[in-house]
N, C-alpha and C positions, 0 to 999 in steps of 0.2 A: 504493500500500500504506500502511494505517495507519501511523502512527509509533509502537510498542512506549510505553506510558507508566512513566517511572521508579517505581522500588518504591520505597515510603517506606523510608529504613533508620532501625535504632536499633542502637545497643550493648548487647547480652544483659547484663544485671547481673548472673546465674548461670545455674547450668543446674538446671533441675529434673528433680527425680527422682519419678515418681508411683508415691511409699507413703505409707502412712498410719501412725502409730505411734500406740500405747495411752498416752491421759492417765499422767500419773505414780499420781493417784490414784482412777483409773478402775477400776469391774469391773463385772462383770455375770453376776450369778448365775442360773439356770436350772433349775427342775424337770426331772427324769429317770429312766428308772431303769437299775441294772445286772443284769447276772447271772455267774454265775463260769461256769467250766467244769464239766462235771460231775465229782467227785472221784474217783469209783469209775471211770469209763471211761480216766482219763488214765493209771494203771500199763499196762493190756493193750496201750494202745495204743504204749507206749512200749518193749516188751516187741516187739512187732512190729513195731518199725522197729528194731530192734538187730539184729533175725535177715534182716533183709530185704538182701540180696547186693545189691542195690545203689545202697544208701544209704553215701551219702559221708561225711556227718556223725552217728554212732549217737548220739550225743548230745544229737541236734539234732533236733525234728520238724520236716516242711517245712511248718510252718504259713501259711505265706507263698500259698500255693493255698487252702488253706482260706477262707483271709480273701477272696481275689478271689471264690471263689464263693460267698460268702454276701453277700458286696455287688452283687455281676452278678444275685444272684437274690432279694433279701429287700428290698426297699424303704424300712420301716419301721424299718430298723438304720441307726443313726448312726458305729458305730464298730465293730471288730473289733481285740480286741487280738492279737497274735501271740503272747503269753506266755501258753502257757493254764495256768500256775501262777500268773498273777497271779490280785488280786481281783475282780477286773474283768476280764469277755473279751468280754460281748458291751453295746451303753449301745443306748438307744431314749427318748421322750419317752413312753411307754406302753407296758407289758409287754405281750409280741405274745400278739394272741389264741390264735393255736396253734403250736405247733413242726416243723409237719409240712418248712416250708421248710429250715429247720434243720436239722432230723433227715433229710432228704434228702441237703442236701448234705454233710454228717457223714460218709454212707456211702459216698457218691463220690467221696469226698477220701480213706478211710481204703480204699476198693478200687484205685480208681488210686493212688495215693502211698505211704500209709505201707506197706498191705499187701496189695498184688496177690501175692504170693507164696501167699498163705494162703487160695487161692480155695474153700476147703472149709468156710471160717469164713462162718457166718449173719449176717455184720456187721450187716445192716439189724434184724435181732432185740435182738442186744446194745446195737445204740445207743439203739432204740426203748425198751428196759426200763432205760437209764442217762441218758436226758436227760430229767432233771427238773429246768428250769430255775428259780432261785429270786430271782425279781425283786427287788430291794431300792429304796426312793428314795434317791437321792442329788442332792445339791445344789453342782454343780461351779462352779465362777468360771472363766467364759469368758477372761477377760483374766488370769487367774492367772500371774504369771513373778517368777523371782527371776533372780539378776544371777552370773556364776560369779567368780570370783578375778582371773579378767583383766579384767572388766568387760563382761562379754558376755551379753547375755539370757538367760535360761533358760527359756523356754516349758513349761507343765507341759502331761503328756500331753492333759489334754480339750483344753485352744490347740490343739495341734498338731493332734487327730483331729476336734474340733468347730467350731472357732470359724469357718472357712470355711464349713462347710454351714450355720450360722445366720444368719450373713449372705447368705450367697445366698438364701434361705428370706424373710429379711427384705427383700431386693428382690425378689421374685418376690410375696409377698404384699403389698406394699405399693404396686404397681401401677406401679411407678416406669418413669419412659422416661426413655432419652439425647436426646430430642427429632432424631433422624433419621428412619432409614427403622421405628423401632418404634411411630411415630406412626402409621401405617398402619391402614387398617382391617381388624382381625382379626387384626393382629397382637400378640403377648405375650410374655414373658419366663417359658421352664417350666424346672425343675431337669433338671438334667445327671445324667451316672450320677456314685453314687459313688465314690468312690478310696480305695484302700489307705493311700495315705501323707495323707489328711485332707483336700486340694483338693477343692475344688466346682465347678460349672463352673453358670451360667444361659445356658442358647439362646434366642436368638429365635425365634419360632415362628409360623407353617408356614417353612419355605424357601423360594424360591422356586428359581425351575427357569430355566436359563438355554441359549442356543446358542450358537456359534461355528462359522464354517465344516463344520455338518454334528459336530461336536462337540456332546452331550450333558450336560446335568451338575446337579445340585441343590445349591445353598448355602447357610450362614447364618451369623448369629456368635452366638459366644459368650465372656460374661465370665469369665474364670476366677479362684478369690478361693485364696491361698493365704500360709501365717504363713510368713516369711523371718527372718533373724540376720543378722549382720554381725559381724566380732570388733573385738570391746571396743567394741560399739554394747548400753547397756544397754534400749535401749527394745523393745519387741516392735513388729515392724513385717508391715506385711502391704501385699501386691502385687494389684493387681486390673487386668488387660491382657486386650485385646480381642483374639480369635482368628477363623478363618475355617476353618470346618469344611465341604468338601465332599464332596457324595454322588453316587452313580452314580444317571443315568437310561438308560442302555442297559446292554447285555452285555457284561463287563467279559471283554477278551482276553489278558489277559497281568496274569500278579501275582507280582513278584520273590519271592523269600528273601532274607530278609534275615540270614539265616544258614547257614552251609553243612554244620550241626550238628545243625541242626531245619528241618524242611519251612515252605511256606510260610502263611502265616497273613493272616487278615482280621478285619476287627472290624464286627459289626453293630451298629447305632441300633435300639430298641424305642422306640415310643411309640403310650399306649394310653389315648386322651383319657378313659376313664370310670374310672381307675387299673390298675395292674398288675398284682396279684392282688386287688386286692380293691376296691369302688366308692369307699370314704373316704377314698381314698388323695391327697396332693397330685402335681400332672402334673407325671409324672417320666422322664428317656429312663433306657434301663435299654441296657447294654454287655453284648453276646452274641460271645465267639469264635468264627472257624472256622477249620478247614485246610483248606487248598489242594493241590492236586493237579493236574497238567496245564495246556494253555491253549486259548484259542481253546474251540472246539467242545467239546475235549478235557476241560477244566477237570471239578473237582465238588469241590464245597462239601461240608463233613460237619463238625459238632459237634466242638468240643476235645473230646478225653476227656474222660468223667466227665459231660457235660451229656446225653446221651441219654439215660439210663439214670432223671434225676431229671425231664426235661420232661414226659415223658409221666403221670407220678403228680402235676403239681403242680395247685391248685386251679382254678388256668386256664391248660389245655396250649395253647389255640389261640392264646395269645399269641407262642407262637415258632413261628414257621412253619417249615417244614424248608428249611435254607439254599440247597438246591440249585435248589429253586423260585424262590427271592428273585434267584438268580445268573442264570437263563435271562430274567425280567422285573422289571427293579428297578424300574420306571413304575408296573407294574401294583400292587407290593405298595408303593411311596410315597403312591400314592393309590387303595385300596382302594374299593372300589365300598359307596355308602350301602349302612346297616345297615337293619333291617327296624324300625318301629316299634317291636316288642316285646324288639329285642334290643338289648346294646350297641353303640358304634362299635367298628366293624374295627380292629385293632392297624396299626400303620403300621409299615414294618420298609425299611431303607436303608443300601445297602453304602457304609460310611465309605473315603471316598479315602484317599489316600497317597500318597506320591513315589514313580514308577517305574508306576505304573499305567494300562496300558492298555485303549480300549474300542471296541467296535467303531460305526461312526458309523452314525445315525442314517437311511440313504440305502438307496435299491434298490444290490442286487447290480451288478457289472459285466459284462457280456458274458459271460466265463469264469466268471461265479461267484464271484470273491472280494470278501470285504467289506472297505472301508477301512477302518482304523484309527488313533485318535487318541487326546490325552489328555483332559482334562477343562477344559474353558472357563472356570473362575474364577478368579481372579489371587491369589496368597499377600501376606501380609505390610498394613501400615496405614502411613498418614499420622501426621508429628506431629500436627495438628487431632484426626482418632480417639483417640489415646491423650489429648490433653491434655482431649478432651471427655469421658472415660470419667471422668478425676480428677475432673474440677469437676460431673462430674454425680452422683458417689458423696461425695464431701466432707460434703453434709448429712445427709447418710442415715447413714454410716458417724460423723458426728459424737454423732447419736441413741446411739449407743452405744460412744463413747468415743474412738472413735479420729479421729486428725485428721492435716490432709497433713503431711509432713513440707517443712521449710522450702529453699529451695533453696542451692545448695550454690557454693564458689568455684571458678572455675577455677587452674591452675597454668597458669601461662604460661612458657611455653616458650624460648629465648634467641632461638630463630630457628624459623620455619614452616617451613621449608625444610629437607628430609631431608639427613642426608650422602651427598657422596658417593658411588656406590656403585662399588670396587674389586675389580675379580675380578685372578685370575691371570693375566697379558699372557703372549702368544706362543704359548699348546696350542692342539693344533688335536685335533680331535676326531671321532673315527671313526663313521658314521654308513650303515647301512645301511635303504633304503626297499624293505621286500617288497610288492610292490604288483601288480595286476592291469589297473588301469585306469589308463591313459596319461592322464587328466586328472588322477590325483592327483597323480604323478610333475611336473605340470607345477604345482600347487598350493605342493608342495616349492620348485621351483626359484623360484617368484615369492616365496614367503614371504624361503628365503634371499638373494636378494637386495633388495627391494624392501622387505620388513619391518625384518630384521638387519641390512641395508646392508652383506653382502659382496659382494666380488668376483669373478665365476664364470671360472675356468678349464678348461676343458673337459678330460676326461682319458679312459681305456680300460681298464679294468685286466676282462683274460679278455673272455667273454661280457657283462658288465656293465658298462652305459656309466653313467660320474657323474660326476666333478668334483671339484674341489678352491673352494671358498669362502673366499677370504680378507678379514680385516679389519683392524685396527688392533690390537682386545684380541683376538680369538681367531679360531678357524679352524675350518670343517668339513671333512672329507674326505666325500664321499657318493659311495656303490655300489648300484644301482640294481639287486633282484633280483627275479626274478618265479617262486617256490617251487611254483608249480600247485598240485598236490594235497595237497603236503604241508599245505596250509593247510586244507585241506577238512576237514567235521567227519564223523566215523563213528559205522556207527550203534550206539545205545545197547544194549546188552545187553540180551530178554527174558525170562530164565529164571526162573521164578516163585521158585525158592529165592533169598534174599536174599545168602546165604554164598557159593553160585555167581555171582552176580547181581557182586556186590561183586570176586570172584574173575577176572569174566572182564573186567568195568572196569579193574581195573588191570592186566591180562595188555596190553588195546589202549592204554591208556595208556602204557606199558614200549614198547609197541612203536614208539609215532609218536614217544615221545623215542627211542630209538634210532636211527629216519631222521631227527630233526633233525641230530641226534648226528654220523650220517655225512657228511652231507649240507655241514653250515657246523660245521668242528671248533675246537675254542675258541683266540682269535685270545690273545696275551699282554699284554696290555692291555682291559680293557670295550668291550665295542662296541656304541653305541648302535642300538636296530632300531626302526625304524618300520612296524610290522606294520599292513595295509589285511585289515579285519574286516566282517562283518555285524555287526549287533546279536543279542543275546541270543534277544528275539524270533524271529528268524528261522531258530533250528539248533532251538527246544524247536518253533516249527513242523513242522520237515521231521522229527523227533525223532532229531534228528544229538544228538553229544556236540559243546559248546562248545569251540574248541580254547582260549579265550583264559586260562583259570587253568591250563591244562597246559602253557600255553609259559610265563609267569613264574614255571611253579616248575620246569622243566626247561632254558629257555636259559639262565638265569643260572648253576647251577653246572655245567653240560655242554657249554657251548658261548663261557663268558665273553661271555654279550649280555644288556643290559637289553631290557625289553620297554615299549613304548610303543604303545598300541590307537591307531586310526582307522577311523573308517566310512569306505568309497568315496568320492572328489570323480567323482561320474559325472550331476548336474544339471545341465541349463545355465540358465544365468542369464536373467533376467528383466527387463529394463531398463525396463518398465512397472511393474512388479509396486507395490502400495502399500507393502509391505513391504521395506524398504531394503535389509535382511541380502540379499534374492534379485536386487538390482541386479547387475551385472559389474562386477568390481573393475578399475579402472584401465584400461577398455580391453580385456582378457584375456578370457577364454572363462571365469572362474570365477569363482564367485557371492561378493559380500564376506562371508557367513557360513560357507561354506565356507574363506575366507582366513584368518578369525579361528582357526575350528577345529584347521585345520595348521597358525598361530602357537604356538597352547596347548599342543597337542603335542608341538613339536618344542622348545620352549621347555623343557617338562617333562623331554625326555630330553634336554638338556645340564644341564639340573640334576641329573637320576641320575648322569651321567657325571664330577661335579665342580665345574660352574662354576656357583659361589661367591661372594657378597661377601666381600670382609675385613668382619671384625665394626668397626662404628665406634667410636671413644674414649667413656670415659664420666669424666664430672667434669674435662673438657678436657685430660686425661691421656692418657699411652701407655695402648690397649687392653688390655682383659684379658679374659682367658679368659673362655668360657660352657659351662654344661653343662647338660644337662637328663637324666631320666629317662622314658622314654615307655613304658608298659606297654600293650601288646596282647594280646588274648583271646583263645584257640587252644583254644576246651572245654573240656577238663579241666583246660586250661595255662595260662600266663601266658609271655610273651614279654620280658622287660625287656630295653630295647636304653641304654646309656649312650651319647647322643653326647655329641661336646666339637668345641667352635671353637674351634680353639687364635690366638693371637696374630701367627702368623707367616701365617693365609689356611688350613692345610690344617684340612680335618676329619676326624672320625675316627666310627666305633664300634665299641662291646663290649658282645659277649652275656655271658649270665651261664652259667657254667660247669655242664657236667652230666654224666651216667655215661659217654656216649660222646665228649665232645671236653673230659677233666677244665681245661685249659688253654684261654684264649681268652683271647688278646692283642687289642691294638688295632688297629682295620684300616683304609684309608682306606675315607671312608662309599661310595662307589662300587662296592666290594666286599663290603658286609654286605648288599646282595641276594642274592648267590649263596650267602652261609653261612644267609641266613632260608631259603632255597628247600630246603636240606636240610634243614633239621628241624633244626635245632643252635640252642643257645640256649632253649629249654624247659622250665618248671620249674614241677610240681604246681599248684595255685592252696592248696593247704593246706601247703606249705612256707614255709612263714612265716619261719623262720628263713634260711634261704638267701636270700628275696628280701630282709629288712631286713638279712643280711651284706651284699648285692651293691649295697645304695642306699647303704651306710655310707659303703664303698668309692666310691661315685661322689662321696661330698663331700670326698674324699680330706683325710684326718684330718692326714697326717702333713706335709703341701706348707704351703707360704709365703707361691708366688707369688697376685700377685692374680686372684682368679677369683669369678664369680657361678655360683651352682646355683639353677635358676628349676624350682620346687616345684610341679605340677598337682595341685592338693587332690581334683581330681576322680574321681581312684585312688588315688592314696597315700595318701588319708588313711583309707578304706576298709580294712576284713578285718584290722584290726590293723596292718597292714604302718607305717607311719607316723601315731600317734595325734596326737601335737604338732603335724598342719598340719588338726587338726580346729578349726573355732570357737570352740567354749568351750574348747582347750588353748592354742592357741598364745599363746607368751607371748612379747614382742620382746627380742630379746637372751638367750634363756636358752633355749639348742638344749636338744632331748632326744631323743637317738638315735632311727633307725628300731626299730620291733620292742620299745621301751619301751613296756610297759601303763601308761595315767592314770587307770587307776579299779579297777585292782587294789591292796585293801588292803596287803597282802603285799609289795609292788613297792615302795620307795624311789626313785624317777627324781634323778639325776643331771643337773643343769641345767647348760650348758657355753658362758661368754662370750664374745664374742668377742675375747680377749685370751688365750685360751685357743686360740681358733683364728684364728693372724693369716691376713691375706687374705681369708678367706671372707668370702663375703656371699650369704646366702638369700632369695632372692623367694618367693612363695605366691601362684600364682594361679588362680581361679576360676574358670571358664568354663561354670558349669550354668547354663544359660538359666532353669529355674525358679525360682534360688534371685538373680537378680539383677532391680536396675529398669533399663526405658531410660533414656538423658535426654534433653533438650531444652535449648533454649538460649531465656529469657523475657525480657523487658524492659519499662519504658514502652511502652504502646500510640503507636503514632505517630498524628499529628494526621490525616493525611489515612490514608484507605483504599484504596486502589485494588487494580481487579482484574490480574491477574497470570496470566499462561498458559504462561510460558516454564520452562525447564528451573531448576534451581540450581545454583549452582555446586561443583565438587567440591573441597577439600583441606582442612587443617585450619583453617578461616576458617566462622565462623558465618555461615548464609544469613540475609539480612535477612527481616526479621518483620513479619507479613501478621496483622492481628487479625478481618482477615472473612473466614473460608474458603467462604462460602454463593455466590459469584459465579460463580466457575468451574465448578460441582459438575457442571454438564450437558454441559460440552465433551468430545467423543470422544478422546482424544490417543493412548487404545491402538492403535499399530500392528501389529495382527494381522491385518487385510485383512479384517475383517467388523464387523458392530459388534452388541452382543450384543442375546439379545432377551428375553424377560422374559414368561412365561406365569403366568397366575392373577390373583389380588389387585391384584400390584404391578405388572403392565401395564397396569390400567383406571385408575390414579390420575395426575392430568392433572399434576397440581403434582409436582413435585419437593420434601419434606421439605427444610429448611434446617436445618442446626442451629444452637444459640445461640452467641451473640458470643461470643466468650474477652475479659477483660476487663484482657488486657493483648498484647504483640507475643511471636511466637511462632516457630520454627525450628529445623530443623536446625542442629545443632552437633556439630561433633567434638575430641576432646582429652581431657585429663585433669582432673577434678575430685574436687577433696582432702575427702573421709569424713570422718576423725579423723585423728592426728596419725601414723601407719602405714600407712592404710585409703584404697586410691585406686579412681574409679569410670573407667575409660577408655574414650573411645565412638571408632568406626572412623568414617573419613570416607564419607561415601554415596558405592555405588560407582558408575562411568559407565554400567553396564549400567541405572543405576535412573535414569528420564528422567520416570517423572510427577509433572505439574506440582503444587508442597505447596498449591494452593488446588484438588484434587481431594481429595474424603472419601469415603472407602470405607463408611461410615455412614451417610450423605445416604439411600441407595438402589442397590437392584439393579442401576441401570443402569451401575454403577462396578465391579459385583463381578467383571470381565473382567478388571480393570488391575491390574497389581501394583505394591502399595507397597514399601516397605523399613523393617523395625524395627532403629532403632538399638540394638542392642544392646550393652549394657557387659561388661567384664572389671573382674571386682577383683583386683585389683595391693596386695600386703597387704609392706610392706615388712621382713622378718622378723628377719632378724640382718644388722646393720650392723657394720662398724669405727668405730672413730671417728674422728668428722670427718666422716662420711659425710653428705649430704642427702637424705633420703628422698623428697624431690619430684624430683630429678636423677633418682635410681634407675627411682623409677615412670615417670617420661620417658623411658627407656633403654628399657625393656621397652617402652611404645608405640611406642616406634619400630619395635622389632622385629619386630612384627607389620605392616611394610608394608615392610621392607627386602628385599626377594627380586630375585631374576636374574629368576624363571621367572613370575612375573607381576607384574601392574601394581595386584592389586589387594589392598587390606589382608586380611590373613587373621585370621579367631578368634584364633587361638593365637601366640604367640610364633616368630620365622622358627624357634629350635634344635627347638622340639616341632612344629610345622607338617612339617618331615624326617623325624620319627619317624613322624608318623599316616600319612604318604605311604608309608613303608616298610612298613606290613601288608598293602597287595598282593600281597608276594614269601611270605609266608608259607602255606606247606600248610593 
């Protein structure tokens, strides 16, 4: 066997971050034009959402729908302002030939939304005799921003709604490649749909179409260009990161909801190489909704509201084909059959994947007729090489007009790499019961807890069920072994056409099976953890059973005192050939090591419900102190705030926020704020404003001493009013300003509050929108030698050494998926493999904390063990990669907010990265912070 050859190493000088920010005295001015709103139509219509029963906000139009269908449907609009009293509501580079598209969806928006009630009004008349759109030039400065009081950019509205779609525009026409796989012959870079919030996106263009194992699937990438902030960063900065959008080529069997509030939903790709309503247009994909209904065979596609009613009058209907067609052969309308000399090319039309989607595989039936089913063949996520090739291939381009990378940044180093550490509560043992049917999972259990946890099994009897007693050093399981039959079974769903009965006679059978669990296993005095053996989802809307698995966590918890924890069947056997390692037999045993892993995560996750705990670790090499967080969950109409706290002594706790039916809620240990979510308790308006900023006031507890931190997620709180002061341009350090205080109402005087004013406290602000942050990378000196590189990296907080050729490796197979994928069209006839260019210095993963400004921190999570391909693989190169999945390092900003003094704000931002990897229940760093990582986990239990 070869000898592995050493990687050259270097020491990262910093880490880069790839944005770009606007020259100091950079702009760029652009011809335009606007139009308002029309003046006479905006009374009636405001006039008919006040009387409209069930509008939320009568003050408020939903113009927020309006805007998506004018940009899903109008090509030629650059922007859509939401404010139709402003002076500006609709911008284009040319007043649009006619209105017709406009004045369509006008009537669609103001029949579904503002006034379906009023089904007797001729809307489509009134609107047509009131849109007289009156174009004006205007001449906007694309890089236009001024700076707010804390020092924080201010992007004027055209930055925000334009400047990405002109830059995208400006790589799309200017022919430009990343030097990979868009070297290609025939391949191009066409515009994306547009967006409401001003991002742009450029695809590469055609896809290409990929297999796996009988797995189906069409891929491609695309840039996405969008203006970002940063507080007290006065420069405008903007993010351009490489995505991976895939499409169905079979018949798609199953497509979740992602809400339990609204049905489910799909998003279709248009694209109509001779333009989309009209031939001058530049090649643009245009975003078509649908809903969902049923699965399998079952399924059907139909139109969001409001789109049917406007396709069929528009200048070219055959451009959307009727969705349900597209669903039964997404092949046939990806690549539509040549057009006839005389007419134009066929619209291309492609169901956009998503997590959770499945399809049925691409093979003859089996015996009995059923088809298999799988997911989609292309691998998520990029290589550092992709992203750092996207920076340096847009640097000159993006320099043409002003903007330039920003320079890379220092790390904080840390006292020690090495975590604290971690201390649970010694001596509980912990009650655990496995409902289960199949005798190999039962036996998955018993190797995990000993061979995983490294207890000690004592065999025991208690009734009919046989289990055990698990002992260790820190803790203990008690396990009882039950096997529920039927009671696990799902029933069937109710068909009464009236939806009232329909609804009625759901929750009549749901009352009923919680009443047999009820009787069945009556609630023990103390939580008891269950490990309930389940099908997948898939399988009950198959047989169109009701799911039992949301009616047992929101019925065992307060009727039976048991957390609920899912598992699919251990009923595979293992594979000890198989190419795929996951399906080898674990140790010898009759079960598969992916199998092993899976009843780790599990049962791992239900001794975390049940309490066990880290002690929080010291900060500033002091005695611990307290942690708290706020975690807000979305219940429809509601909002959910749960206040946890880690207190000092190991116990944790939470508090809902108090409502008509439980006026009182005390603090409970967090083990039991499952059973108080499962009721319904803790719920409050999403328009109570006032109650949610009393009830966060109350979590920074005004009137206390001791030392404690409150870690701030801007990602809701700083939203709907509720806490303005942890927005960008507000937050100011050291000068608190209550939740529920307005910063831009005249009238409002805010009260700034030091921290001398509130001893102890200390506030963190952290960030976690994916859009609104950059990854980073860890650069250095180029090292002298090159070599190629095939092996894994290393994982912890220790930057990987840096590899400045990634073109070597690009061809190596490494995905272990037991097939290797194949590549139809174009990009299978092309012999060479695309290389891309040098980077012209050393390059790598890194993780850790790096210091923004003097508050302002970027923190990147360590790659986790599940991510094994090798960083001299680019998902760029070419198709033949787009099987494998990368890992985007993705950052947290850690925004240091209100200190005591003496405080070091680099400690602090250490403190909170730690905490995102400090957990019992896995191994691997989470997004969020451990105290909100408990929160997000706890909106399972909620109705």
């Amino acid at each position: 066997m070869t000898e592995r050859p050493k990687r050259p190493k270097i020491s990262f000088s910093g880490i880069q971050f790839p944005l770009f920010a606007a020259k100091p005295d950079g702009w760029w001015p652009c011809e335009l034009h606007s139009a308002a709103f029309p003046a006479d139509l905006l009374p009636r219509l405001e006039r008919a959402w006040a009387s409209n029963p069930k509008a939320r906000r009568k003050d408020r139009l939903p113009t927020w729908a309006l805007t998506e269908l004018l940009l899903e449907l109008e090509p030629q609009l650059l922007a859509v302002a939401t404010d139709l009293r402003a002076t500006t509501w609709l911008r284009a580079v040319r007043p649009l030939a006619d209105a017709t598209v406009v004045a369509l969806a006008l009537e669609a928006w103001v029949c579904g939304h503002v006034a379906p009630h009023q089904a007797d009004v001729p809307w489509g008349e009134v609107i047509d005799k009131a849109l007289q759109l009156q174009w004006k030039p205007v001449r906007p400065d694309l890089l236009e921003r001024g700076v707010r009081p804390n020092g924080t950019a201010e992007p004027s509205e055209a930055v925000y709604k334009m400047l990405a779609t002109f830059l995208a525009a400006s790589w799309v026409d200017g022919g430009h490649r990343l030097g990979g796989r868009d070297t290609g012959q025939g391949s191009s870079w066409i515009m994306g749909p547009a967006s409401p919030d001003g991002d742009r996106s450029v695809f590469l263009w055609p896809p290409a179409r990929l297999s796996r194992g009988g797995e189906q699937g069409y891929s491609t990438h695309y840039l996405r260009f969008n203006v970002v902030t940063l507080p007290h960063d006065g420069r405008l900065l903007l993010r351009v990161v490489p995505h991976v959008t895939r499409m169905a080529a079979t018949q798609p069997a199953y497509i979740p909801r992602r809400s339990q509030y609204e049905p489910a939903t799909a998003t279709m790709l248009l694209h109509a190489p001779s333009g989309v309503l009209r031939g001058t247009e530049r090649d643009t994909l245009l975003r078509a909704p649908v809903t969902v209904t049923g699965v399998k065979d079952d399924m059907r596609w139909t139109w969001k509201p409001g789109l049917p009613r406007i396709l069929s009058r528009l200048p070219s209907p055959d451009l959307f084909p009727l969705p349900d067609q597209v669903r039964k052969d997404p092949a046939r309308f990806a690549s539509p059959s040549e057009a006839e000399d005389d007419q134009a090319p066929k619209p291309q039309a492609f169901l956009q994947h998503s997590t959770g989607y499945n399809y049925f595989k691409d093979e003859d039936n089996d015996d009995d007729g059923a088809r298999e089913i799988g997911g989609h063949p292309t691998g998520t996520g990029f290589q550092p090489i992709d992203h750092l090739t996207v920076f340096e291939a847009l640097a000159p381009v993006l320099e043409e007009h002003h903007l330039v990378p920003v320079t890379p940044t220092a790390e904080v180093k840390p006292r020690s790499r090495r975590l604290p550490e971690k201390r649970t509560q010694a001596g509980v043992e912990y009650p655990i019961e496995l409902w289960h049917a199949t005798p190999r999972t039962a036996d998955a259990v018993h190797v995990v807890l000993t061979r995983i946890l490294g207890l000690e099994h004592t065999p025991a009897h208690d009734g009919d069920a046989v289990g055990g007693c698990y002992r260790g050093d820190e803790f203990s399981v008690r396990l009882r072994l039950v096997k529920p039959g039927l009671l696990l079974a799902g029933w069937p769903k109710p068909t009464d056409n009236d939806p009232d009965k329909r609804r009625r006679a759901r929750q009549a059978a749901l009352e009923e099976r919680a009443r047999l669990w009820q009787d069945e296993f009556p609630a023990e005095d103390r939580p008891v953890g269950c490990l309930i053996e389940l099908e997948g989802p898939g399988y009950y809307k198959a047989a169109r059973l009701e799911d039992p698995k949301k009616p047992l966590k929101n019925a065992l918890p307060p009727r039976c005192n048991r957390l609920v924890q899912i598992i699919k069947p251990v009923n595979r056997d293992p594979n000890p050939d198989a190419k795929t390692a996951g399906l080898h037999p674990f140790e010898n045993t009759e079960v598969r090591k992916q199998d092993i892993e899976r009843v780790t995560a599990a049962l791992r996750d239900l001794l975390r419900q049940l309490g066990h705990l880290p002690t929080l670790p010291p900060l500033f090499g002091t005695a611990p102190l307290e942690v708290a967080a706020l975690w807000l969950a979305h219940a429809g109409p509601h909002f959910v705030p749960m206040l946890l706290r880690m207190r000092t002594d190991g116990t944790a706790t939470g508090q809902l926020i108090p409502s008509q039916s439980h006026p009182v809620e005390p603090e409970i240990p967090l083990e039991q704020l499952p059973a108080a979510l499962a009721e319904g308790r803790g719920k409050v308006k999403r328009t109570d404003q006032e109650a949610l900023a009393r009830f966060l006031r109350g979590a920074l507890a005004e009137d206390d001493t001791h030392d404690r931190l409150f870690i701030a997620r801007a990602a809701t709180l700083r939203n709907k009013g509720l806490w303005p002061w942890l927005a960008n341009q507000h937050i100011t350090p050291d000068a608190l300003v209550w939740p529920g205080i307005s910063l831009t109402d005249p009238a409002v005087v805010p009260v700034h509050r030091t921290p001398a004013s509130l001893p102890g406290l200390r506030i963190v602000r952290i960030n976690d929108t994916n859009d609104e942050l950059p990854y980073g990378f860890g650069i250095g000196p180029a090292p002298e030698v090159a070599e190629s590189v095939t092996g894994t990296e290393d994982v912890g907080d220790r930057p990987d050494q840096a590899e400045p050729r990634p073109g070597a490796a690009q061809n190596q197979d490494t995905a272990d998926d037991g097939a290797s994928p194949a590549v139809e069209g174009d990009a299978a006839k092309t012999e060479l493999v695309p290389v891309l260019p040098e980077l012209p210095y050393g390059w790598g993963r890194i993780s850790g904390v790096a210091r923004w400004n003097d508050r302002g921190y970027l923190a990147i999570n360590p790659r986790p063990s599940t991510s094994q391909l090798p960083k001299g693989v680019s998902k760029l190169s070419g198709p033949e990669n787009d099987s494998k999945n990368g890992q985007n390092p993705t950052s947290l900003h850690i925004h240091a907010s209100f200190l005591q003094d003496g405080d070091d704000p680099d400690q602090l931002a250490l403190y909170v990265q730690t905490l995102r990897r400090f957990h019992t229940h896995t191994d691997k760093a989470t997004r969020l912070p451990m105290i909100l990582h408990l929160g997000k986990l706890m909106e399972e239990y909620i109705p």
